[in-house]
Every structure is written in structure tokens, then in C-alpha cells.
C-alpha positions as CSV (number, residue, x, y, z in Angstrom):
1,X,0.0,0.0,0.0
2,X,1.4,3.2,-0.9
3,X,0.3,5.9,1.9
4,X,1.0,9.9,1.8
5,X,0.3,11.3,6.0
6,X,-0.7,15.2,5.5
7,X,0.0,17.3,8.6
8,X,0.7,21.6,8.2
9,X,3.5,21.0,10.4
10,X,7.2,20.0,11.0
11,X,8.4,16.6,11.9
12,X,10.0,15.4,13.6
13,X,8.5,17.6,16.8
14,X,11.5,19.8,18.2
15,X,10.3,19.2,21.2
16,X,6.9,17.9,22.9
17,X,4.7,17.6,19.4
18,X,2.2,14.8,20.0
19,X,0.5,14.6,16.6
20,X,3.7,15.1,15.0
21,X,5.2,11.6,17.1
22,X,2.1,9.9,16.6
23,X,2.3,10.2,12.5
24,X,5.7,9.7,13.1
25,X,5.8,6.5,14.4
26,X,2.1,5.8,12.3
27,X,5.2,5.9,9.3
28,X,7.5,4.2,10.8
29,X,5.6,1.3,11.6
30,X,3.9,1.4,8.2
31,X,6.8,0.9,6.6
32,X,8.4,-1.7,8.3
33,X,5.5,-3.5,7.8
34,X,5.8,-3.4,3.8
35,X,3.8,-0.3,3.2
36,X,5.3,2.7,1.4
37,X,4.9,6.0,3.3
38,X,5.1,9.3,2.0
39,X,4.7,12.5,4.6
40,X,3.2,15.6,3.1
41,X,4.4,18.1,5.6
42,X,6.0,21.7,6.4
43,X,9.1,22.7,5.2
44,X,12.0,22.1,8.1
45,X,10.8,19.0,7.9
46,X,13.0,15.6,7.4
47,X,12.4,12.0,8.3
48,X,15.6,9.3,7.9
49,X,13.0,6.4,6.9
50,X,10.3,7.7,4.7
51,X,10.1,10.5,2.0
52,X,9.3,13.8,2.6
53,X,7.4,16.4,0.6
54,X,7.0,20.2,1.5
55,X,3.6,21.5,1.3
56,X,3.4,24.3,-0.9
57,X,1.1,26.7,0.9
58,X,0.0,28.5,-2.6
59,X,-1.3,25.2,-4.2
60,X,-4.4,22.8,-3.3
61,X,-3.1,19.7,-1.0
62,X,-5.3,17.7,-3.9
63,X,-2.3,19.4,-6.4
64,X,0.2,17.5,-4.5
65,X,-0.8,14.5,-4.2
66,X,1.6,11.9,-6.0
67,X,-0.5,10.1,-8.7
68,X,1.1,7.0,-6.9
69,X,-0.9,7.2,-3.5
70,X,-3.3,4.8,-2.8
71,X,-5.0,6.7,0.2
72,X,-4.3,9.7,1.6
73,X,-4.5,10.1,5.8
74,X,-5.4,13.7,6.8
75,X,-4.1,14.4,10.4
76,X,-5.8,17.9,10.8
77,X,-9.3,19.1,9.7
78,X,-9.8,20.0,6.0
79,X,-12.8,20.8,3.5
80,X,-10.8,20.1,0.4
81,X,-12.0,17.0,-1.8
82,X,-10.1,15.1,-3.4
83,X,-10.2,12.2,-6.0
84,X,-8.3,9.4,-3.4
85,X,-9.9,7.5,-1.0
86,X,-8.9,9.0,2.7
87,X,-9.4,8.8,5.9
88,X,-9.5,12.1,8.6
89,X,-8.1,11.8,12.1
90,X,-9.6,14.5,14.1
91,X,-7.2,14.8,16.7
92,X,-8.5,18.2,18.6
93,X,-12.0,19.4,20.2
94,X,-14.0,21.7,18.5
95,X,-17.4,22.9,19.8
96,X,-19.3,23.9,16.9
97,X,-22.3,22.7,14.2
98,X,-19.4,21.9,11.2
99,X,-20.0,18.6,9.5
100,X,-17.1,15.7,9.8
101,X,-15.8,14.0,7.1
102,X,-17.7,10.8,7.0
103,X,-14.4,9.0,6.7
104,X,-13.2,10.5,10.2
105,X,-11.5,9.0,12.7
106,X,-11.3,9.9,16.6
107,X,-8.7,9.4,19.5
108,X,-10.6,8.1,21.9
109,X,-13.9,6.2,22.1
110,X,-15.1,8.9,24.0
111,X,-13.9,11.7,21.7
112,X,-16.0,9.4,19.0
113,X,-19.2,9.3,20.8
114,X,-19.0,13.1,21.3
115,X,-19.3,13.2,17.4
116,X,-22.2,10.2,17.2
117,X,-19.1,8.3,16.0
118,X,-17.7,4.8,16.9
119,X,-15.0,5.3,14.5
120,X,-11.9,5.8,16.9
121,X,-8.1,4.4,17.3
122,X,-6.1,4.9,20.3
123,X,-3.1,6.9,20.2
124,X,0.7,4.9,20.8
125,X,4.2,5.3,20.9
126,X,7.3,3.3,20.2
127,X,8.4,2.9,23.8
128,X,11.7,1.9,22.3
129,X,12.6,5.9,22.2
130,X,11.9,6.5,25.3
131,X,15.1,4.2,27.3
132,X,15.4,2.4,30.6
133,X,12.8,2.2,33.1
134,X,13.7,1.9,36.5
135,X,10.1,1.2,38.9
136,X,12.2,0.4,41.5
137,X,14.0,3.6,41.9
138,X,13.7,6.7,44.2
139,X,11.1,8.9,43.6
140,X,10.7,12.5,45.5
141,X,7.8,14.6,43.4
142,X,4.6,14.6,40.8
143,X,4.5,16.2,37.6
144,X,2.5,18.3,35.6
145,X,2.7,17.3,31.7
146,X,1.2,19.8,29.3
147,X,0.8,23.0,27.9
148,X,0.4,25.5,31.0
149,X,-0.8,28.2,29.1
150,X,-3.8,26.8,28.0
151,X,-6.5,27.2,31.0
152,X,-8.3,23.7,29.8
153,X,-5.5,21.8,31.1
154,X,-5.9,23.5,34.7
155,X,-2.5,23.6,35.7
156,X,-4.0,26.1,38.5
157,X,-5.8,23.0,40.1
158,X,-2.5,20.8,39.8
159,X,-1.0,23.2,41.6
160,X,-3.6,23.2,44.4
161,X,-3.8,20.1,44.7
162,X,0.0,20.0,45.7
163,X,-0.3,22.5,48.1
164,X,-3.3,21.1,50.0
165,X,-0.1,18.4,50.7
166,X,1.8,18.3,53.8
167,X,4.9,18.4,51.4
168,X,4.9,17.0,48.1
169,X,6.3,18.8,45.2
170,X,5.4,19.4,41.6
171,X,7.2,19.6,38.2
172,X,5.9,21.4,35.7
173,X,6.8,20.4,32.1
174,X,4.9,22.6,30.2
175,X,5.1,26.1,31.5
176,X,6.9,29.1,33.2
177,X,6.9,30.4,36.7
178,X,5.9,34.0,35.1
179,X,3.5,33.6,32.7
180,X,2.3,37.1,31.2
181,X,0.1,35.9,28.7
182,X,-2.7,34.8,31.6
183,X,-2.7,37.9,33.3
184,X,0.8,38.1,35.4
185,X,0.8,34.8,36.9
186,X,3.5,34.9,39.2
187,X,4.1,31.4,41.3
188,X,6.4,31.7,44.2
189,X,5.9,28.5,46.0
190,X,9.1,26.7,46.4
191,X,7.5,23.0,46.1
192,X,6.8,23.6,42.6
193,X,9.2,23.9,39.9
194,X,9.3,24.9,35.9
195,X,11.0,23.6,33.1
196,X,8.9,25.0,30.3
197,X,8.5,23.0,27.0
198,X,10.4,20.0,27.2
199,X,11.1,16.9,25.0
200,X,13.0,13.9,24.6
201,X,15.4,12.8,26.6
202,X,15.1,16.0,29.2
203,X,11.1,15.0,29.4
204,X,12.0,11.1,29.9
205,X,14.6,12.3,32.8
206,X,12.1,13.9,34.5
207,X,9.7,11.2,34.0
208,X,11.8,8.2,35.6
209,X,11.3,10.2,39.0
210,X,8.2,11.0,39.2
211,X,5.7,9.6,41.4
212,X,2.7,10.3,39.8
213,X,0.8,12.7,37.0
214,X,-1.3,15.8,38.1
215,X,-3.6,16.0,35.5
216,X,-6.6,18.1,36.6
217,X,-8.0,19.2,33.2
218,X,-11.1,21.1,32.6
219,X,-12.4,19.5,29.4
220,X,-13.5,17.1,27.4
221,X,-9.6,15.4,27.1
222,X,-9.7,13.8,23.3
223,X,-7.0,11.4,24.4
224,X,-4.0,12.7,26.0
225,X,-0.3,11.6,25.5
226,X,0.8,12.5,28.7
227,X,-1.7,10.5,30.5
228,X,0.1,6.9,28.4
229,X,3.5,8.3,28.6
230,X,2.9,8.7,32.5
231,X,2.2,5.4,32.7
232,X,5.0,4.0,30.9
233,X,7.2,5.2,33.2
234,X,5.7,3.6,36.0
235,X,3.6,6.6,37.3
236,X,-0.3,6.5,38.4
237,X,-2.5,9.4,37.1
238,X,-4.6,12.0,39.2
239,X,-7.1,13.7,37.1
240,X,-10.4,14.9,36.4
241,X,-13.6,12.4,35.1
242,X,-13.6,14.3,31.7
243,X,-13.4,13.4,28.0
244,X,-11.0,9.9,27.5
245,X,-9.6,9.8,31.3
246,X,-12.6,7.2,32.5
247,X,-11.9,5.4,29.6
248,X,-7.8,5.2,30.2
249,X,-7.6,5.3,34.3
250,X,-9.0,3.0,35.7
251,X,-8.4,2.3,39.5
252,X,-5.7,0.3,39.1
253,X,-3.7,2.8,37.8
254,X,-5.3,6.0,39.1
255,X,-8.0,7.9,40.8
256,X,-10.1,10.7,39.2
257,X,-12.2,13.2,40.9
258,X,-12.6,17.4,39.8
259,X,-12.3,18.1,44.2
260,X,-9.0,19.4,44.9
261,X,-9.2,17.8,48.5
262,X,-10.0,14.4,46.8
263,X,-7.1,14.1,44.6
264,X,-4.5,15.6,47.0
265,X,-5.5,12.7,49.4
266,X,-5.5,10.0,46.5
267,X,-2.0,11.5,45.8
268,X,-1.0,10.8,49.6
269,X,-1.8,7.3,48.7
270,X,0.3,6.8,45.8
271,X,2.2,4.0,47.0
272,X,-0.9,1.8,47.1
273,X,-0.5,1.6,43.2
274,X,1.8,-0.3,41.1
275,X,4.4,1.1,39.1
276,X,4.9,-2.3,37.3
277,X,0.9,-2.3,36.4
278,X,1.1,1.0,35.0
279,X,4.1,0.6,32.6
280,X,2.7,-2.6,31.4
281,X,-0.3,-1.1,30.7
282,X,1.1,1.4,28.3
283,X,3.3,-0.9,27.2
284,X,1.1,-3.7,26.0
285,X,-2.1,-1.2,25.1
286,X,-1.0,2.3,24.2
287,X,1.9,1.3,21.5
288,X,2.5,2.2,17.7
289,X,2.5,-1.2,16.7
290,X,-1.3,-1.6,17.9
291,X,-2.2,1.8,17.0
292,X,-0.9,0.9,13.3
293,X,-2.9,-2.4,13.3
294,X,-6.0,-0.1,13.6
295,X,-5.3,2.4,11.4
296,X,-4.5,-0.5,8.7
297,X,-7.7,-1.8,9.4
298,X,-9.3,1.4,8.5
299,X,-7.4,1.5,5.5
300,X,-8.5,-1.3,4.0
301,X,-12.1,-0.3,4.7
302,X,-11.9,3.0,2.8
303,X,-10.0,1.1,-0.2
304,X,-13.0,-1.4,-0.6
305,X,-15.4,1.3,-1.0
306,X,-17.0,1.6,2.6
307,X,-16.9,4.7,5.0
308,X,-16.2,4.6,8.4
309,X,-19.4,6.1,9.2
310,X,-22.4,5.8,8.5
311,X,-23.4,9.3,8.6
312,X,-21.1,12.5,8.6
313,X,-20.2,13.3,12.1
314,X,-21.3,16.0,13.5
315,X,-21.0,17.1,17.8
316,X,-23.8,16.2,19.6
317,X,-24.2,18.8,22.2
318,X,-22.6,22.0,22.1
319,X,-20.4,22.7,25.6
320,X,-22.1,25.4,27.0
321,X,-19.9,26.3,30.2
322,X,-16.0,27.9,29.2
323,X,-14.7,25.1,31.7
324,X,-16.1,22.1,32.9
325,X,-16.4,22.0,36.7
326,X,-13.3,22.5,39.6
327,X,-14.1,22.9,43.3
């Protein structure tokens, strides 16, 4: 099968990047499994295992397709159509009345079912980049994994939740002690520390020490990277009931409540889970070979003629409230 990936953006991610690692390693795998793949992508881009061809911003993406491609896999919303079978991955939110490609596929079964869609694959990594685990080794503070600057992700609420602590500490990977942007936010307390956008290995070091994620967000989650990468490295996660987290943390691995008080006790408790459970579970579930398996399956639906839904998707219920509920 001769693939072309289309994402408006530069791979390999310079630094944290999900969708860019996930159609990364979506290529990767593809192509060591016999497939040809072709990434139609932003110039800066370059990729040691697959070819790579700039988008050229003042031409239609249906203009650059090589005549070669047998399906085309959009990894960002479009309205342009085009004369090869494809598939959509929606990996965002969006909260208005615009009609989905019927071919669309979600993140998460939740993130699906938001849309009237049962059309979803789970997002995974090659845990191979991602070196040694140690769950047996010391470990002195929680982390916060995400982008602070946006309010959904509630990095606020982490933050509380560490403080209602006797003395735990927090890492932010993510965001900035000052953060102008959100109205002179200015966080003194020494318990929790910044280290801004991080990736590779500097995110992984960090990670092999943590004891846990802090991940109170404030919306409907479409899947969350942080949450599996977490768990890879042997740490439970402490979040919020929203979006794909009931459907990923389950109580062997986590505890999810949107009361500060609730979570900063659960967090007290974090040696009553299993480090070894957690990496497994990433391990064995949230990996690019599985991921791949599912996408091929999709593939092969599309190319004999069948959409993956039966009806355009289209969001269900509108979210009416900025964020969903804290306290």
C-alpha cells in the first residue's frame, strides 16, 4: 500500500509535538511492515526512513498528491475533496455545528461518541525511544505534563492540589513560573518547579522520577499523550472524570475526581499503586504497533469502498460552560 500522511506542520517535533510523534511512528511502523509511506508536511521538515514532501502553501493539497498514493490520511481538519480514497483523524475538540468527514476517525472512544461516531483508534508510541525504566528507583515529586498556558489543562488546580499536601512537590513540564500571557501569573511557592516546554530525553529524565501525574483538566480530554506516557514510566494518574480519562484510568492505575481535596489525598496514597501495572499497561495497550494495526484496518475499509461512518459526524451537544467544573 502506498500511503501519503498530510499534517501543516514540522516533523520530527522539536520538542513535545504529539500529533507530530504519533504520524511519526504511524510511518515508521507502516513501513516496516511493507507499506510505502510518504509524509506531506511543512518545510523544516525531514524523516531518515520515509520520503518527505513540502507543502506548498499556494497550491491545493489535492495538487500535491503523487499520482502513486493509494490513500491519503489527513491528520488535521480539512474541506478540500479530493479524487483518493482517505481517511481524517480528528485529533482536537472543536465545539461547533461543522459537518465531519464521513471517513473520520477519533482518538478516543469517548472523543467518538461526542461526534455520534464509533470510529476511533487509540493513540501509541514506540516505547523503544523512550530508554530504561527503572520502577524500582527513588522517587521524590509529581509532575504536571502539558501545555500551561492553555486554562483547559488547569495547571492552576495541579497546583492546588500540591499545596493542599503536607509536602509533596510538583514539576511542571509545560510552562513558566511567570506567565504574562494569563494575566501576570507569578508562582512563588518553592514546592513547585518549571521547566517549560520540554522533550526527549530531558522530558524522559524527568519522568523516571516522578511519582505520579497531576492532571486536573477542565475539558472534554480527546485522548491525552501525557496521560500513556505517564504510565509508561511507572507513574499512576490523578485527574479529572472528563473526556478519554474514565476510559484510560482505571483504579488500578489512578483515581479521578474534579475536588482538589479528593485528589490531594489519592496522591497521599500513591504507593498503594503499582508502578509495574502502569508501565505494562502502556506498554502492552498504548503502543504504535497496535495503534498501526488499527489504522491499517481502517485503511483497508476505505479502499474497498466503505466509509467509516455511516453518517457524517457532527458534535452532539454543544459545551455550553468555558470550563467544565473544579471545586
Amino acid at each position: 500500500m502506498n500511503i501519503l500522511i498530510v499534517l501543516p506542520s514540522v516533523i520530527p517535533a522539536p520538542k513535545y509535538g504529539g500529533t507530530e510523534r504519533v504520524v511519526w511512528y504511524l510511518g515508521k511502523e507502516l513501513i516496516e511492515l511493507g507499506h510505502k509511506v510518504t509524509f506531506l508536511v511543512n518545510e523544516g521538515s525531514y524523516c531518515d526512513f520515509g520520503q518527505v514532501i513540502y507543502i506548498d502553501k499556494n497550491k491545493s493539497i489535492s495538487e500535491q498528491i503523487p499520482e502513486s498514493i493509494d490513500l491519503v490520511h489527513f491528520n488535521y481538519l480539512h474541506d478540500e475533496v479530493i479524487d483518493k480514497p482517505s481517511i481524517t483523524t480528528m485529533h482536537v475538540n472543536i465545539n461547533d455545528d461543522r459537518t465531519l468527514n464521513q471517513n473520520t476517525v477519533f482518538v478516543s472512544k469517548n472523543h467518538a461518541s461526542r461526534f455520534g461516531s464509533t470510529s476511533f483508534v487509540h493513540n501509541g508510541m514506540d516505547w523503544n525511544d523512550y530508554g530504561e525504566i527503572d520502577l524500582k528507583n527513588k522517587r521524590t515529586y509529581f509532575h504536571f505534563l502539558g501545555n500551561a498556558a492553555w486554562r483547559v489543562k488547569n495547571l492552576k488546580g495541579a497546583i492546588e492540589v500540591i499545596k493542599i499536601t503536607k509536602s509533596e512537590r510538583l514539576k511542571v513540564l509545560g510552562g513558566k513560573r511567570l506567565n504574562i500571557k494569563m494575566g501576570f501569573r507569578l508562582t512563588l511557592n518553592h514546592r513547585i518547579k518549571f521547566y517549560g516546554q520540554v522533550g526527549g530525553e530531558e522530558k524522559n529524565r524527568l519522568l523516571r522520577y516522578s511519582k505520579g501525574l497531576v492532571f486536573p483538566v477542565r475539558w472534554n480530554e480527546p485522548f491525552g499523550l501525557a496521560i500513556t506516557e505517564s504510565f509508561y514510566f511507572g507513574c499512576p494518574v490523578f485527574g479529572t472524570p472528563y473526556g478519554s480519562l474514565p476510559e484510560l484510568v482505571s483504579k488500578e492505575v489512578g483515581y479521578l475526581s474534579n475536588n482538589a481535596v479528593d485528589l490531594a489525598n489519592a496522591i497521599q496514597n500513591v504507593d498503594a499503586y503499582s508502578r509495574a501495572r502502569c508501565h505494562e499497561y502502556a506498554r502492552d495497550i498504548f503502543n504504535s504497533k497496535a495503534m498501526t494495526k488499527e489504522y491499517l484496518s481502517k485503511y483497508e475499509k476505505v479502499l474497498n469502498g466503505e466509509n467509516l461512518n455511516p453518517a457524517s459526524p457532527k458534535l452532539v451537544s454543544k459545551q455550553e460552560e468555558k470550563f467544565l467544573p473544579w471545586n
